[in-house]
DOSERO-207771 format. One record per residue (C-alpha): residue in three letters; y, z negated, x; residue number from 1. Coordinates in nm, 2 decimals, padded with zeros to 4 digits, always signed. Example, Ala and Ser with C-alpha at 12.3 -4.5 7.8 and 13.67 -1.06 7.14 Angstrom:
// residues 2
+-----+--------+--------+--------+-----+
|   r |      y |      z |      x |   k |
+-----+--------+--------+--------+-----+
| ala | -00.45 | -00.78 | +01.23 |   1 |
| ser | -00.11 | -00.71 | +01.37 |   2 |
+-----+--------+--------+--------+-----+
//
This chain:
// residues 321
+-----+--------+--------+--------+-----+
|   r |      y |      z |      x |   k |
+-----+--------+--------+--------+-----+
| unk | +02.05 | +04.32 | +10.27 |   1 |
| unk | +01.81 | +04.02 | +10.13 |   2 |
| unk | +01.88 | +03.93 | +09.76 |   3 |
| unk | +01.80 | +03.56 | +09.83 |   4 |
| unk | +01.71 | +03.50 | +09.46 |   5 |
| unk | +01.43 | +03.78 | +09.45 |   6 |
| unk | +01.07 | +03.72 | +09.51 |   7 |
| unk | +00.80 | +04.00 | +09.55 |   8 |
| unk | +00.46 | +03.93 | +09.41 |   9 |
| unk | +00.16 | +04.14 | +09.49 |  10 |
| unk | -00.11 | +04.09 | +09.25 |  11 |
| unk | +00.15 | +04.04 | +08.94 |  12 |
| unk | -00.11 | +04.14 | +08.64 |  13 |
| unk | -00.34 | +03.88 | +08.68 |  14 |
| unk | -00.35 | +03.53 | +08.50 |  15 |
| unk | -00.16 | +03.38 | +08.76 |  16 |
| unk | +00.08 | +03.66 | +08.86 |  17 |
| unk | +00.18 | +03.63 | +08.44 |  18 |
| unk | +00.24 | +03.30 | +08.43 |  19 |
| unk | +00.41 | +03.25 | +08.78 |  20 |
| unk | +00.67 | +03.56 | +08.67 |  21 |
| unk | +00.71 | +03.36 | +08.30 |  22 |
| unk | +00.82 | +03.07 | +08.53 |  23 |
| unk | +01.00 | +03.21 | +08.77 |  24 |
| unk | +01.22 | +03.43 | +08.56 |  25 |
| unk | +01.28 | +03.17 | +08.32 |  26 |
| unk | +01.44 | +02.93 | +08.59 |  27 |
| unk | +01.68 | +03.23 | +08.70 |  28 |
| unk | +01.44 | +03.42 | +08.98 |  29 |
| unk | +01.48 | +03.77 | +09.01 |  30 |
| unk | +01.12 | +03.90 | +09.03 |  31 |
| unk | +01.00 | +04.23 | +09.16 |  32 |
| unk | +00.62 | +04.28 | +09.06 |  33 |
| unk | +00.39 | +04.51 | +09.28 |  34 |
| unk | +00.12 | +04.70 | +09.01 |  35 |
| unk | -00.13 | +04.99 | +09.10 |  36 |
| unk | -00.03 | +05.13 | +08.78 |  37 |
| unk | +00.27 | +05.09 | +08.57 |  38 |
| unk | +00.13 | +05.23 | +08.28 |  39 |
| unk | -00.20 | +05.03 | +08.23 |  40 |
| unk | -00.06 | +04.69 | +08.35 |  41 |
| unk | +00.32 | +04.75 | +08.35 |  42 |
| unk | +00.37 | +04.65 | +07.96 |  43 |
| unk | +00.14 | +04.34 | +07.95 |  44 |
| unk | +00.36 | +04.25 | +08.26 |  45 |
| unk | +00.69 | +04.32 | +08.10 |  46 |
| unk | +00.68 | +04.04 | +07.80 |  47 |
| unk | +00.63 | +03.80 | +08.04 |  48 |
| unk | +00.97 | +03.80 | +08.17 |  49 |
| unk | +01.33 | +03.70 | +08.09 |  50 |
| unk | +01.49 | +04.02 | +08.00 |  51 |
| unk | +01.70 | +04.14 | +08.31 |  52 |
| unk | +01.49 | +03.94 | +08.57 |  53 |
| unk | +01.21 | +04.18 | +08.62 |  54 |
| unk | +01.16 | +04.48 | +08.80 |  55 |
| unk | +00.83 | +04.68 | +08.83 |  56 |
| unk | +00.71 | +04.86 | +09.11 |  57 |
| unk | +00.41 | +05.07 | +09.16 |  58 |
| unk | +00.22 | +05.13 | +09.46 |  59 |
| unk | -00.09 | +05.28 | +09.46 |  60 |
| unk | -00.23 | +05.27 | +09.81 |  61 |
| unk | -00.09 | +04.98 | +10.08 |  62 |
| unk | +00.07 | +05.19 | +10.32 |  63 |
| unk | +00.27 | +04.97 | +10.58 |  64 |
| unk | +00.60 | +05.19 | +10.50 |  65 |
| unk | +00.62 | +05.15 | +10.13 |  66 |
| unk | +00.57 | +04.75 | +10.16 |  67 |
| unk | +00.85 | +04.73 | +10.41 |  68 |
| unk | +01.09 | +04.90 | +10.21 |  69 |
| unk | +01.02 | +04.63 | +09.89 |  70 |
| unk | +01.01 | +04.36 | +10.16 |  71 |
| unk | +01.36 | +04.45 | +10.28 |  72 |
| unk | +01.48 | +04.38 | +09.90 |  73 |
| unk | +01.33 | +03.97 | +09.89 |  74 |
| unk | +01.31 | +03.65 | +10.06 |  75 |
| unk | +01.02 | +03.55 | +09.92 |  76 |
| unk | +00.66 | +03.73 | +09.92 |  77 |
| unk | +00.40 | +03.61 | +09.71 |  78 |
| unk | +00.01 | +03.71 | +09.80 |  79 |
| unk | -00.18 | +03.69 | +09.48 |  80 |
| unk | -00.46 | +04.01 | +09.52 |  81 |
| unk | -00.79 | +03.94 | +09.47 |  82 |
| unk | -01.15 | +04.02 | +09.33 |  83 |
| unk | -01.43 | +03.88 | +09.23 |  84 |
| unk | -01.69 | +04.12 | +09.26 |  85 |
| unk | -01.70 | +04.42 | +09.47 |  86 |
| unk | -01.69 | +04.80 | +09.40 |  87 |
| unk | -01.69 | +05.17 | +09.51 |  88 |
| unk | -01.31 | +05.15 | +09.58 |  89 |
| unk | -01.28 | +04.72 | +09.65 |  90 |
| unk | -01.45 | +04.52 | +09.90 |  91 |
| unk | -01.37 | +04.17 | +09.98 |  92 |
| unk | -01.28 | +04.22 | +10.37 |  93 |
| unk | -01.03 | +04.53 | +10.21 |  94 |
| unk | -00.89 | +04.31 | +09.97 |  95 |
| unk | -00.89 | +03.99 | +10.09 |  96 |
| unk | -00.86 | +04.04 | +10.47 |  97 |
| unk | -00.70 | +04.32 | +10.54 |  98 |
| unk | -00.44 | +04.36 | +10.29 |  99 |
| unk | -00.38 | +03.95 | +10.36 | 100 |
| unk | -00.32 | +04.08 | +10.73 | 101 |
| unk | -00.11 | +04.36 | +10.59 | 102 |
| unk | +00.12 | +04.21 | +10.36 | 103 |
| unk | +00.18 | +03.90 | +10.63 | 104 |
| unk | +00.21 | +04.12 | +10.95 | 105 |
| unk | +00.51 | +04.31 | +10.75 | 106 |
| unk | +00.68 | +04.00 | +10.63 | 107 |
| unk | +00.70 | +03.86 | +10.94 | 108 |
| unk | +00.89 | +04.20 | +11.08 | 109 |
| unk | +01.11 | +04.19 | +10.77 | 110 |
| unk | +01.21 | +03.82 | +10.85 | 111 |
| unk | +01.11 | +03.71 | +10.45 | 112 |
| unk | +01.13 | +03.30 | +10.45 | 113 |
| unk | +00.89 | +03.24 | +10.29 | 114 |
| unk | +00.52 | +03.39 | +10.27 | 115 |
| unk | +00.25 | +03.24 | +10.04 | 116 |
| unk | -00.04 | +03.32 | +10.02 | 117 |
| unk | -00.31 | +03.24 | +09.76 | 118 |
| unk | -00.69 | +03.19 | +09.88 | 119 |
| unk | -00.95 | +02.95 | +09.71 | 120 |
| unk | -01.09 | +02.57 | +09.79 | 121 |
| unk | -01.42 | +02.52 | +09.85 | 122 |
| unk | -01.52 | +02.84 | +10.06 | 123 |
| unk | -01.51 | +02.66 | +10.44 | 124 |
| unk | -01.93 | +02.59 | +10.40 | 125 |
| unk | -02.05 | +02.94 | +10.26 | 126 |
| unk | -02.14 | +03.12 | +10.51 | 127 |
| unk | -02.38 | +03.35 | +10.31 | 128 |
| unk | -02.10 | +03.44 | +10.10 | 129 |
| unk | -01.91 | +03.75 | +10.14 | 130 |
| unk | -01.64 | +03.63 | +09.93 | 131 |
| unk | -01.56 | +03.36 | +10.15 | 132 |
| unk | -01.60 | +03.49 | +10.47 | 133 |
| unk | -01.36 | +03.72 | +10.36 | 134 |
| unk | -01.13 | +03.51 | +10.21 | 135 |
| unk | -01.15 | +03.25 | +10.54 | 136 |
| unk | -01.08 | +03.60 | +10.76 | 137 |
| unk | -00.77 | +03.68 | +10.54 | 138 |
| unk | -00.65 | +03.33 | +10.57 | 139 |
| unk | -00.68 | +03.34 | +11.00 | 140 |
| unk | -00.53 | +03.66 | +10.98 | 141 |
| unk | -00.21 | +03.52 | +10.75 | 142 |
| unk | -00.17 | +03.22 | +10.98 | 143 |
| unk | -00.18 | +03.48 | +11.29 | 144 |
| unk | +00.08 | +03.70 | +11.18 | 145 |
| unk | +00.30 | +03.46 | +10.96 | 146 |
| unk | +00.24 | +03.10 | +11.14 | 147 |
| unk | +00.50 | +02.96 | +10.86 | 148 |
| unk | +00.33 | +03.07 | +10.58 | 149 |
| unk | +00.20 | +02.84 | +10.27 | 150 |
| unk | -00.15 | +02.91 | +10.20 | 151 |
| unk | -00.30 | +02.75 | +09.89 | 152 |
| unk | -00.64 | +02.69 | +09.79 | 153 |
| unk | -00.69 | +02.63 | +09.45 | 154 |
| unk | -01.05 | +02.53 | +09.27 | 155 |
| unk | -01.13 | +02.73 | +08.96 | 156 |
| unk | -00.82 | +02.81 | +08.76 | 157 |
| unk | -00.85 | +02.84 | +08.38 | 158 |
| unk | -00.66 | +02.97 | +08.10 | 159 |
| unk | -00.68 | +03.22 | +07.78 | 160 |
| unk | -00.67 | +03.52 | +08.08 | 161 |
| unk | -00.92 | +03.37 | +08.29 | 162 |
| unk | -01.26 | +03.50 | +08.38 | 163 |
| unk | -01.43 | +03.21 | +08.39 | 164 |
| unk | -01.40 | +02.95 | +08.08 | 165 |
| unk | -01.39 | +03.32 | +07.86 | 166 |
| unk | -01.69 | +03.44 | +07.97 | 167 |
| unk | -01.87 | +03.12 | +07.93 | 168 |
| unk | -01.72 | +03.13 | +07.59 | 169 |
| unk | -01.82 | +03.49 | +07.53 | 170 |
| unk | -02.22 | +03.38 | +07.67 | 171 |
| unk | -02.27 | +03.07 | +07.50 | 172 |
| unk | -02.12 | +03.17 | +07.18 | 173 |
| unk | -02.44 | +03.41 | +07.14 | 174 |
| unk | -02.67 | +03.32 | +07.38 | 175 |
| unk | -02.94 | +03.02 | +07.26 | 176 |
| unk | -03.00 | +02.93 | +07.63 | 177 |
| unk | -02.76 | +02.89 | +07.90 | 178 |
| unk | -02.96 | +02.90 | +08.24 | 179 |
| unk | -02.83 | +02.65 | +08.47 | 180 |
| unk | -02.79 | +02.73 | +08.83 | 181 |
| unk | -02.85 | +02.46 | +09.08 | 182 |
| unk | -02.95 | +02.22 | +08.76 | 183 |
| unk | -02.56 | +02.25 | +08.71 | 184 |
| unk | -02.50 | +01.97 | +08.96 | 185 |
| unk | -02.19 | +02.20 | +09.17 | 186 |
| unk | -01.87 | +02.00 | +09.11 | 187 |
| unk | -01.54 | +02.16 | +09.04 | 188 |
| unk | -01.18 | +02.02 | +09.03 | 189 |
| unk | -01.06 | +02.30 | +08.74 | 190 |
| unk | -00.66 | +02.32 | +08.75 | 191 |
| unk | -00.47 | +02.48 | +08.44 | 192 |
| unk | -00.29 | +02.83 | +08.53 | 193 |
| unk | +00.04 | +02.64 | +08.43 | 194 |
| unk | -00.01 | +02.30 | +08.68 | 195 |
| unk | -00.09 | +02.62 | +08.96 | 196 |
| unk | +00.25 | +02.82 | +08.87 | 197 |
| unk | +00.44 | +02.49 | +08.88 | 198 |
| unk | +00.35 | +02.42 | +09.22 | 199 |
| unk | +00.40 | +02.79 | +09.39 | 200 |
| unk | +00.75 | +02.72 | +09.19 | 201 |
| unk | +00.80 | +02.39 | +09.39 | 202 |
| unk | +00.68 | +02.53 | +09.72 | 203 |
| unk | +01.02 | +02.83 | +09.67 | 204 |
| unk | +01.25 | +02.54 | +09.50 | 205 |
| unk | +01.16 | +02.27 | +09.76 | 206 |
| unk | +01.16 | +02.58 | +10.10 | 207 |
| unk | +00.81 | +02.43 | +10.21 | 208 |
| unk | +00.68 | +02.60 | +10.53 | 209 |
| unk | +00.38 | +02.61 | +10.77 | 210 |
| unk | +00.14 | +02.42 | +10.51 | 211 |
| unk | -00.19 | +02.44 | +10.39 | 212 |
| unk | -00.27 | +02.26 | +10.05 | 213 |
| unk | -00.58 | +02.28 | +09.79 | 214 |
| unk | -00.49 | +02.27 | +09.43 | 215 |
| unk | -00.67 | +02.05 | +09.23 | 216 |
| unk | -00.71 | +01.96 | +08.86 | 217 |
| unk | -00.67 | +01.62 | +08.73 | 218 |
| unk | -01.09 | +01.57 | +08.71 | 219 |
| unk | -01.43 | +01.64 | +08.88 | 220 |
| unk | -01.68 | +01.79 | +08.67 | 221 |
| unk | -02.01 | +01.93 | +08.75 | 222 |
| unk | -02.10 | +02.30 | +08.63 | 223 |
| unk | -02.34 | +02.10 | +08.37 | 224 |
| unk | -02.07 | +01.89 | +08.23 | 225 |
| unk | -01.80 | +02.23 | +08.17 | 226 |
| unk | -02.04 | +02.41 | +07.99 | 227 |
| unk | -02.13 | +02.11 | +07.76 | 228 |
| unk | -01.72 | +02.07 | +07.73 | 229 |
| unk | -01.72 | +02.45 | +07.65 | 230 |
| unk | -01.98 | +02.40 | +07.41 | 231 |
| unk | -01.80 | +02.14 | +07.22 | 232 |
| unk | -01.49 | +02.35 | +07.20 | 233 |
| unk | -01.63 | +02.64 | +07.01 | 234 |
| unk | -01.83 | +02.40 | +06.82 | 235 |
| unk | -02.16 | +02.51 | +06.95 | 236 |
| unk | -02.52 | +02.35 | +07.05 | 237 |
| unk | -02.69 | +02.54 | +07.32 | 238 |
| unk | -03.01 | +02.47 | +07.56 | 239 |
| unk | -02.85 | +02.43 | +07.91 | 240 |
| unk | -03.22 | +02.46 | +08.06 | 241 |
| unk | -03.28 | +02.44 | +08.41 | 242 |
| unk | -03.40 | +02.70 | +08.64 | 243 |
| unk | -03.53 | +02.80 | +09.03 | 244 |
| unk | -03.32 | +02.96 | +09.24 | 245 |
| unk | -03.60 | +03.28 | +09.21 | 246 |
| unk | -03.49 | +03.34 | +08.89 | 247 |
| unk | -03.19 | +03.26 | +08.89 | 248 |
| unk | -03.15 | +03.56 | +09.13 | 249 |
| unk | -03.33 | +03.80 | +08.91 | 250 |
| unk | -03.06 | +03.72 | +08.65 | 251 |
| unk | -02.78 | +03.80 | +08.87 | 252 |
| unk | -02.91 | +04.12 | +08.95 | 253 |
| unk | -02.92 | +04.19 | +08.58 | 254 |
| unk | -02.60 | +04.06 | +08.51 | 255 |
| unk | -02.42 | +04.26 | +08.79 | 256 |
| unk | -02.55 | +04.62 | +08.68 | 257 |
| unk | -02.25 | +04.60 | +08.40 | 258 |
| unk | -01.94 | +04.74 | +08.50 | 259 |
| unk | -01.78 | +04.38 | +08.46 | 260 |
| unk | -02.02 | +04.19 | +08.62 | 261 |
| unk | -02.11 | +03.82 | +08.47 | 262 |
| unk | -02.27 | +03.71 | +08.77 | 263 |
| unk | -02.33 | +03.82 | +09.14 | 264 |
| unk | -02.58 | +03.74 | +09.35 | 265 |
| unk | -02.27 | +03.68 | +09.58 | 266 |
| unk | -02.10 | +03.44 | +09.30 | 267 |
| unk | -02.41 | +03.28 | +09.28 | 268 |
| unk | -02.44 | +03.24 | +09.67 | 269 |
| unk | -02.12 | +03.08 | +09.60 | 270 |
| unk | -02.23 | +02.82 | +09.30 | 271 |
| unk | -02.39 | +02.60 | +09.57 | 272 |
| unk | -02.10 | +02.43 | +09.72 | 273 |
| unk | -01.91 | +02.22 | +09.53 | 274 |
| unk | -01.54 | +02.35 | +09.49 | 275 |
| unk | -01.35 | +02.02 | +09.56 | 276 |
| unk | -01.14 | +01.84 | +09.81 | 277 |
| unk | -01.26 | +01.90 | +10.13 | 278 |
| unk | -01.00 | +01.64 | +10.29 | 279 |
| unk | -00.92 | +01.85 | +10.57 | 280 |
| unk | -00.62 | +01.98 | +10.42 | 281 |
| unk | -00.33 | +01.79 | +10.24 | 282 |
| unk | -00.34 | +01.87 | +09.86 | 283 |
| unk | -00.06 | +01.92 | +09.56 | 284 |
| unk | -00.12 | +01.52 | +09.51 | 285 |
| unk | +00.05 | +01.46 | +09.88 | 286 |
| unk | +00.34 | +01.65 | +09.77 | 287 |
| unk | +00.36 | +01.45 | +09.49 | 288 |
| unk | +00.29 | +01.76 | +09.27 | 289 |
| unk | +00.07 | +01.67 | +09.03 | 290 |
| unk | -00.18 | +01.89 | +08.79 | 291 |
| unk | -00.17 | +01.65 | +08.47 | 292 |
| unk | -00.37 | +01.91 | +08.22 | 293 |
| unk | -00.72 | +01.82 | +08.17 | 294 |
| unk | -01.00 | +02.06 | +08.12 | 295 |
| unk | -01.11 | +01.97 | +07.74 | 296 |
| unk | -00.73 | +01.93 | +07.58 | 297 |
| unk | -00.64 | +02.27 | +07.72 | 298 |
| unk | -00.91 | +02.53 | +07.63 | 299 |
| unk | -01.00 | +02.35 | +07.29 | 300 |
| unk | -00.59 | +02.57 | +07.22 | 301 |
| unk | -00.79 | +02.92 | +07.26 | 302 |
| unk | -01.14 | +02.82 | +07.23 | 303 |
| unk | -01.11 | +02.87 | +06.85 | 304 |
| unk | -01.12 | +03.22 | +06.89 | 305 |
| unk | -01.52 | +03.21 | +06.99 | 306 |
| unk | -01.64 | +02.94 | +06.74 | 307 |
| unk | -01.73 | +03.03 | +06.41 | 308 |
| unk | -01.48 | +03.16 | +06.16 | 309 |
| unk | -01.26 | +03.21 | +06.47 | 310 |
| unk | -00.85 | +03.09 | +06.45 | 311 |
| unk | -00.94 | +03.07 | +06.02 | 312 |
| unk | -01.26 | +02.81 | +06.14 | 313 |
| unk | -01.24 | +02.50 | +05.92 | 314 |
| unk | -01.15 | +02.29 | +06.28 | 315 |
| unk | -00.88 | +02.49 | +06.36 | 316 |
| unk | -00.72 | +02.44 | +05.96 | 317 |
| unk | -00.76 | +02.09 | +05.96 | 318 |
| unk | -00.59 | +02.05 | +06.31 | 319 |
| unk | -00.34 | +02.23 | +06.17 | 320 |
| unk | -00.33 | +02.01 | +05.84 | 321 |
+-----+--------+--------+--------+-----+
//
């Protein structure tokens, strides 16, 4: 029998999965989060949650019979897996496609209400990326099996457990030039982990269906125009110089030999097209569910921690004054 109240998320560790399961348990949803492993992720998934909303489960391979049982137990699945860069044991079509496939193909035999699955904007034009033609595959697949499912594409999302404004943080606070793919001219709609979690909340509290939405920020902003926002958050001057696309390859390769790779060749592939509204689809703004937080107010509250004299820098204590 369904507990209507409970909602299974896959992909529960991550930035998003954290702050959707501070929101969810907070307004009274019972939550049951899917981890490979309870012991590495389980207790950073823990204080998240409203004591007694929160159940963990592990699985550590997707095997169709496991994910039925936990589907049997919700009425509401929640797809949030995904990588950025590939390795021996992850590859985008296993990850995004064919779990995507998976997880929706066994929802729709449990009879869950409501499937949603999370994908990204801006992926419909590169077709020399791996990671979009993979995440385009696992998005045909989840409207194949699951035809009432939500998909949502969201632009970059950003926060203190992001991979993106943290590692720009992390380079720029040592690095005295900051290479600049493109000439930093890619555009981005950035949207706060917060303004996301509030919408996948709406999309259970309001029982949406059968929709496709991209979830944007507040602003556009080139690539050039973050990093000089970065910049002025940690309190930094850097050289954003310039350079071909030749060499901008040669320092993806570098940059992808550490075991968390900085920067693909893929990712880079990526940097060309410009992450915003594509106007094919309707976005959080139609459903009047708007993403107020703006790029500069928000990181400037954990960019401290990569200026100089970190949270005791003199910028931080006179705020705080």
């Amino acid at each position: 029998m369904k507990n209507q109240d409970s909602i299974l998320i896959f992909g529960s560790s991550g930035q998003i999965g954290k702050s959707l399961i501070r929101k969810l348990t907070k307004n009274n949803y019972k939550v049951i989060a899917v981890t490979r492993s309870i012991h590495r992720k389980g207790y950073q998934i823990k204080t998240q949650s409203n004591y007694g909303y929160l159940e963990l489960e592990e699985i550590n391979s997707f095997e169709e019979e496991k994910i039925s049982k936990l589907m049997e137990r919700c009425s509401v699945c929640i797809n949030l897996i995904g990588i950025l860069f590939e390795n021996k044991k992850n590859h985008f079509r296993l990850i995004h496609s064919e779990v995507a496939s998976l997880l929706s193909k066994v929802a729709s035999k449990n009879s869950v209400g409501q499937f949603i699955h999370v994908s990204a904007l801006g992926i419909e034009s590169a077709k020399d990326s791996m990671y979009a033609l993979s995440k385009l595959d696992g998005e045909k697949k989840v409207k194949e099996n699951f035809p009432k499912a939500v998909i949502l594409k969201p632009s970059v999302v950003y926060s203190v457990d992001d991979n993106f404004t943290t590692n720009f943080m992390s380079l720029l606070s040592i690095l005295p030039v900051m290479p600049l793919y493109y000439s930093g001219n890619t555009k981005f709609t950035p949207i706060h982990v917060s303004d996301l979690t509030d919408i996948i909340f709406q999309i259970i509290d309001r029982k949406i269906h059968g929709e496709t939405i991209e979830c944007v920020g507040p602003e556009v902003l080139t690539f050039k125009e973050m990093l000089k926002i970065i910049l002025k958050s940690i309190n930094k001057n850097r050289l954003l110089l310039p350079i071909p696309y030749f060499l901008a390859k040669i320092n993806a390769k570098f940059l992808e030999l550490f075991p968390k790779p900085l920067l693909t060749i893929d990712q880079l592939k990526l940097l060309k097209y410009d992450n915003v509204v594509s106007k094919k689809y309707k976005t959080n703004y139609d459903f009047k569910m708007n993403s107020n937080r703006k790029f500069y107010d928000e990181i400037i509250k954990y960019s401290f921690n990569w200026a100089s004299g970190g949270q005791f820098s003199k910028k931080k204590i006179n705020k705080a004054n």
